[in-house]
C-alpha positions as CSV (number, residue, x, y, z in Angstrom):
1,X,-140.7,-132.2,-122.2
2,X,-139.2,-131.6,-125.5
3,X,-135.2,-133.6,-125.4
4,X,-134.5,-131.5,-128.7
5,X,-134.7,-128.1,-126.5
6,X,-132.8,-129.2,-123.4
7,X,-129.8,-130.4,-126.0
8,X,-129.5,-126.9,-127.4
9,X,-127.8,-125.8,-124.6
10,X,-125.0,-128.8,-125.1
11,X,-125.4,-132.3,-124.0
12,X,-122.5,-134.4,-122.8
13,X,-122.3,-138.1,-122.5
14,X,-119.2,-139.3,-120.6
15,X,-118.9,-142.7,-121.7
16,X,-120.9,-144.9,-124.3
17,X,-121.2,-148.4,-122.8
18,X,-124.6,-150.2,-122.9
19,X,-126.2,-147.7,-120.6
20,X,-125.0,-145.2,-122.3
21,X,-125.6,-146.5,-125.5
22,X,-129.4,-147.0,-124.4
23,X,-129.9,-143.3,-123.5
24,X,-128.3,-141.5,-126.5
25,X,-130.6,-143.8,-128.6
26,X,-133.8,-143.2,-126.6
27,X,-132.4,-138.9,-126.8
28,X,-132.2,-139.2,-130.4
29,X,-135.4,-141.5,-130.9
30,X,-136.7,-138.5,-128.8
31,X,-135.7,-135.3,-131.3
32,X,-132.5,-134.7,-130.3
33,X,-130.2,-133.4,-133.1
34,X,-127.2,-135.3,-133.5
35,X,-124.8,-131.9,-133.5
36,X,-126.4,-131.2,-130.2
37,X,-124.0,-134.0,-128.2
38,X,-121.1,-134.6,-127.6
39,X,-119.7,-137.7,-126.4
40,X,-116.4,-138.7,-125.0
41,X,-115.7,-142.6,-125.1
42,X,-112.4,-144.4,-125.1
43,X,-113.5,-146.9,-127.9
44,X,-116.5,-145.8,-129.7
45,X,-118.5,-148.3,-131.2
46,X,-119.6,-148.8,-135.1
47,X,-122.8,-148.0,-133.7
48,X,-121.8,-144.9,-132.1
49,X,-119.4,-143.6,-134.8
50,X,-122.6,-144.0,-137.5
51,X,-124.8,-141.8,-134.9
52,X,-123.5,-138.7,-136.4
53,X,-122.9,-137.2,-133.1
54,X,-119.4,-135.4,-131.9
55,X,-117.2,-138.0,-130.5
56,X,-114.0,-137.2,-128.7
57,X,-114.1,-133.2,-129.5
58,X,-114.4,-132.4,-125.7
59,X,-117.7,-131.5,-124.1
60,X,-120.0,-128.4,-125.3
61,X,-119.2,-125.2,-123.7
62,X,-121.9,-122.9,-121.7
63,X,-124.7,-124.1,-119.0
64,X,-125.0,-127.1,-120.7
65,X,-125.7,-131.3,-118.9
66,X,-123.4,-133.9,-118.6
67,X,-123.9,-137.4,-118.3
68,X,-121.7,-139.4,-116.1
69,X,-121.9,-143.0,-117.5
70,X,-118.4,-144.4,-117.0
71,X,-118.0,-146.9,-115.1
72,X,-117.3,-146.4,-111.2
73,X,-113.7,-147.5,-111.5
74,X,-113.0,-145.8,-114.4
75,X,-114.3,-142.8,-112.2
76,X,-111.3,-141.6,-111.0
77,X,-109.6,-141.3,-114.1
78,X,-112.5,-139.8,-116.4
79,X,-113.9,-137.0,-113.9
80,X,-110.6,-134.4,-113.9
81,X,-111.0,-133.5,-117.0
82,X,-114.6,-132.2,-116.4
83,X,-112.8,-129.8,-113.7
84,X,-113.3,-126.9,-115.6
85,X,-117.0,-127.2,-115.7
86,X,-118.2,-127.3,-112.1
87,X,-119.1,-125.0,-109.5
88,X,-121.1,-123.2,-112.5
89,X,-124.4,-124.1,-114.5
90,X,-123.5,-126.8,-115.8
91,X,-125.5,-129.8,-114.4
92,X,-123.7,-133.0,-114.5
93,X,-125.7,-136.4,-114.4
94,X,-124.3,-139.6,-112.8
95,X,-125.8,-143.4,-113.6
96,X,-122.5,-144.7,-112.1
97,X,-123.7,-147.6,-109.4
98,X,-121.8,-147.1,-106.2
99,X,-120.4,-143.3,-106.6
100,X,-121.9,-141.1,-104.0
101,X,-122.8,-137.3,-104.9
102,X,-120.3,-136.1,-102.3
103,X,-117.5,-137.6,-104.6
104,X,-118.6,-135.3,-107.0
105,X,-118.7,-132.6,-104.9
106,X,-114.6,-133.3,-104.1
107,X,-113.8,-133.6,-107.2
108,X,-115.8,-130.9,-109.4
109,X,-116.1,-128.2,-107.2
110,X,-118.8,-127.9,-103.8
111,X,-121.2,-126.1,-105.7
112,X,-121.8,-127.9,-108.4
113,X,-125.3,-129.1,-109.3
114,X,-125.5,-132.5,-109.2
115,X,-128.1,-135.6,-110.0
116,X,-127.6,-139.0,-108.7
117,X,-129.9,-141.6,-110.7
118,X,-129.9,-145.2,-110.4
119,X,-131.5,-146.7,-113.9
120,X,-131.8,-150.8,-114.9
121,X,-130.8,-152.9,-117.4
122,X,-134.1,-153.0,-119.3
123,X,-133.5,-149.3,-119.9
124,X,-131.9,-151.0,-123.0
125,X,-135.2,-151.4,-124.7
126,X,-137.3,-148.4,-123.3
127,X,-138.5,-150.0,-120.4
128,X,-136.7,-149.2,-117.8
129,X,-137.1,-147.4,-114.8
130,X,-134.8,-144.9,-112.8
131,X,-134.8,-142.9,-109.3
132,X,-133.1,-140.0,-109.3
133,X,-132.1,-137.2,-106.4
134,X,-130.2,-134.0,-106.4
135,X,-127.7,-132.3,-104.5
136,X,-128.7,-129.1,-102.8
137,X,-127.4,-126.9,-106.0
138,X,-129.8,-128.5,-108.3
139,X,-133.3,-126.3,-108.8
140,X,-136.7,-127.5,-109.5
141,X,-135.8,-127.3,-113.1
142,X,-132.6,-128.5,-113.3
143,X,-134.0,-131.9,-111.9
144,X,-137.2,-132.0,-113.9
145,X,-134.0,-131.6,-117.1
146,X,-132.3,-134.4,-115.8
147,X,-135.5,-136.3,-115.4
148,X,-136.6,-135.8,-118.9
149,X,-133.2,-137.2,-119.8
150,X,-133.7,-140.7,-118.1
151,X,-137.4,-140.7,-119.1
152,X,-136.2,-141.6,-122.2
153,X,-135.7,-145.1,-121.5
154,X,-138.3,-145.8,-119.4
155,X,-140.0,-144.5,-115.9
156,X,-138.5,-141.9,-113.3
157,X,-139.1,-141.7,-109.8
158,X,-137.7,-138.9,-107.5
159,X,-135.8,-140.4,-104.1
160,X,-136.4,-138.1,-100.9
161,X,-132.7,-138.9,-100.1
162,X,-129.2,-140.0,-101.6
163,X,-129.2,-143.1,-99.0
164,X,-132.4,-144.8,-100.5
165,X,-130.2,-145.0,-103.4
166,X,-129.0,-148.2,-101.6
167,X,-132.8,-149.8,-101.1
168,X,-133.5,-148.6,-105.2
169,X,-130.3,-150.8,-106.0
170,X,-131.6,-153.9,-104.1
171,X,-135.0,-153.8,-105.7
172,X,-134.6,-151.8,-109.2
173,X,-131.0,-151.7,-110.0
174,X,-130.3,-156.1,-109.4
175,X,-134.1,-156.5,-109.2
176,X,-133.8,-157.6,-113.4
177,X,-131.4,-160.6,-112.7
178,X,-134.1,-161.8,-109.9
179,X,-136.5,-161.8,-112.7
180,X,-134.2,-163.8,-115.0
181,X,-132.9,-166.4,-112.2
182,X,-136.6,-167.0,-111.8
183,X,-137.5,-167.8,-115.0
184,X,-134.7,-170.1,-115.0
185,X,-135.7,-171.5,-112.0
186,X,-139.3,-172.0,-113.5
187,X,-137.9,-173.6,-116.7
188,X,-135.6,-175.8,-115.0
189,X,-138.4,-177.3,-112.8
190,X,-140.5,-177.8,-115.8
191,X,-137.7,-180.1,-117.6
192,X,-137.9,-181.8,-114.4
193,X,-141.7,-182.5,-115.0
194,X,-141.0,-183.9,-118.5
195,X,-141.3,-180.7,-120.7
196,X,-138.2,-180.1,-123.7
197,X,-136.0,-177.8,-122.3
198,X,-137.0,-175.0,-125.0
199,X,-140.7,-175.4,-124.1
200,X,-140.2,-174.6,-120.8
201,X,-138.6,-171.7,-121.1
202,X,-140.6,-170.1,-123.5
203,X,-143.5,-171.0,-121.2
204,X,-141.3,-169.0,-118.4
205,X,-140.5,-166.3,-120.5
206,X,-143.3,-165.2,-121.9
207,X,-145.3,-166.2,-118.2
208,X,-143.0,-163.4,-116.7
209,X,-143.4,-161.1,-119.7
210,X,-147.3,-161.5,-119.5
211,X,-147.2,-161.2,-115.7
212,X,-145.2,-158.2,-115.8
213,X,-147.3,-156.3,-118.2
214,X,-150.9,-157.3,-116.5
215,X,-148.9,-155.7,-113.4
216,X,-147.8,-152.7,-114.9
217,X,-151.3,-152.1,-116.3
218,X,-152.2,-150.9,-112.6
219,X,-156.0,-152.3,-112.9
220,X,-154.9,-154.1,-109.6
221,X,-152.1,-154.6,-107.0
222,X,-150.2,-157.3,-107.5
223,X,-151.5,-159.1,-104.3
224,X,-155.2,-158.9,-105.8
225,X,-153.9,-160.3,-109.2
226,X,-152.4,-163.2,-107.2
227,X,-155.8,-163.7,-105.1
228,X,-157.6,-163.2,-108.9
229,X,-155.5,-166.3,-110.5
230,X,-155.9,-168.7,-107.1
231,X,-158.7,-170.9,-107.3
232,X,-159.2,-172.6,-103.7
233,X,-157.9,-175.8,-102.7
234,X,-156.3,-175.5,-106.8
235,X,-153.0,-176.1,-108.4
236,X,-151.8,-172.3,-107.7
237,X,-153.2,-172.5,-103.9
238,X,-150.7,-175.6,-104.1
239,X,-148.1,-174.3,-105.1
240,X,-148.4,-170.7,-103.4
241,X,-148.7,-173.2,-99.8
242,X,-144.8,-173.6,-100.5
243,X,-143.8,-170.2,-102.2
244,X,-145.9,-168.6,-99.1
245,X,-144.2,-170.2,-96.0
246,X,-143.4,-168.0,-93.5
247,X,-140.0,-169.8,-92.7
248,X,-139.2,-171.1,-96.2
249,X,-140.9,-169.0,-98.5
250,X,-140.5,-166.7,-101.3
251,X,-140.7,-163.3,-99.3
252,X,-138.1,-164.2,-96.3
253,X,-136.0,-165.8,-99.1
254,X,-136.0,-162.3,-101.1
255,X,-136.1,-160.1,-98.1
256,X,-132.2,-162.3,-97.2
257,X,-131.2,-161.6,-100.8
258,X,-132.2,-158.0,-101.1
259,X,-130.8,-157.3,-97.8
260,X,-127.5,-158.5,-99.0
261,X,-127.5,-156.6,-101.9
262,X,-127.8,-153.6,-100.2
263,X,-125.3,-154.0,-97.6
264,X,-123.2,-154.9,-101.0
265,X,-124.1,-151.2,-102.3
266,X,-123.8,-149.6,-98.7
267,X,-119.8,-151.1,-98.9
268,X,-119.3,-150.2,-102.8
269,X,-120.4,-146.4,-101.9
């Protein structure tokens, strides 16, 4: 879908932080005209002040979307002023982690269309990916808008309900900082092996990066690609004997974490 013809109708951006940040690049990167936003930010950045889009003149006026990207305690505090646009055509976007669409409902009027997404941190570089859902007031198009809007740093999926939101967190929205623990976990053990520190984690790195990517090419599921590397009675069979316990092993260790995450995003919510 064409960004540049969604933002002609006004685009908002409520809040510039790193998420933010990320999408108004990957909107501009994507056609839209600077003029065409506006965002509202307490302390813009260098980088946001040299974008050339309207910063701190309000939000546009007509059915235009607005992007919630404040952060959830700052919620509060930032959403009044946005009053004046709901219960109309206006749609307005949330990324806030934690903020549930009925909040928005209270606060900006019942009948308000609204889109709940839950994006991840490697949104920052265009390869992120988001889930999003909408309230009962959002069409068809309306969503497919908003969906265009995320695609812009990275993948979208579409939830079937708001309380999955709570599962996407666990795996999605934290799932990055798994990634990153276990490439420090991989480098760390390698030191302990004899390797310089540096080596080791460039082996890590770019282990996980290459991993990812032979993954994301979809050629095969990941449980093939781990059959494909595992030579019997070999040094991966080894070491997959101890990641693979039923007790002790990775998946019961990641289903405990993942569990707690959520509960941790149930009680935020």
């Amino acid at each position: 879908m064409d960004l540049s013809s969604i933002a002609r109708n006004g685009l908002g951006l409520l809040g510039c932080g790193k998420m933010g940040s990320a999408l108004l690049a990957g909107w501009l990167d994507n056609g839209v005209a600077p003029g065409d936003v506006w965002v509202v930010d307490p302390a813009p950045s260098d980088w946001l002040r040299g974008t050339g889009v309207n910063i701190n003149h309000g939000m546009p006026t007509g059915p235009a979307i607005v992007v919630v990207a404040v952060k959830p305690q700052m919620m509060g505090a930032a959403l009044p002023a946005l009053q004046a646009m709901g219960n109309a055509d206006t749609v307005f976007l949330s990324i806030a982690a934690g903020t549930k669409i009925a909040m928005f409902e209270k606060v900006l009027g019942a009948k308000t269309p609204i889109v709940r997404a839950m994006p991840n941190t490697p949104a920052a570089i265009g390869k992120g990916i988001s889930a999003i859902i909408g309230n009962a007031h959002v069409s068809a198009a309306q969503l497919t808008l908003a969906q265009a809007l995320m695609a812009a740093v990275g993948r979208v999926v579409r939830l079937d309900n708001e309380a999955q939101i709570d599962a996407v967190t666990a795996v999605s929205g934290s799932g990055p900082a798994y990634v990153f623990h276990l490439i420090e976990a991989m480098a760390e053990a390698g030191a302990q092996m004899g390797l310089p520190g540096d080596l080791a984690t460039d082996l890590a790195i770019e282990t996980v990066a290459g991993a990812g990517a032979l993954a994301a090419a979809r050629n095969d599921t990941p449980g093939q690609l781990r059959v494909n590397v595992t030579s019997p009675a070999g040094t991966t069979a080894a070491a997959l004997d101890v990641l693979m316990d039923d007790a002790r092993g990775l998946v019961p260790l990641m289903t405990r974490a993942m569990q707690a995450a959520k509960r941790r995003s149930e009680e935020l919510s």
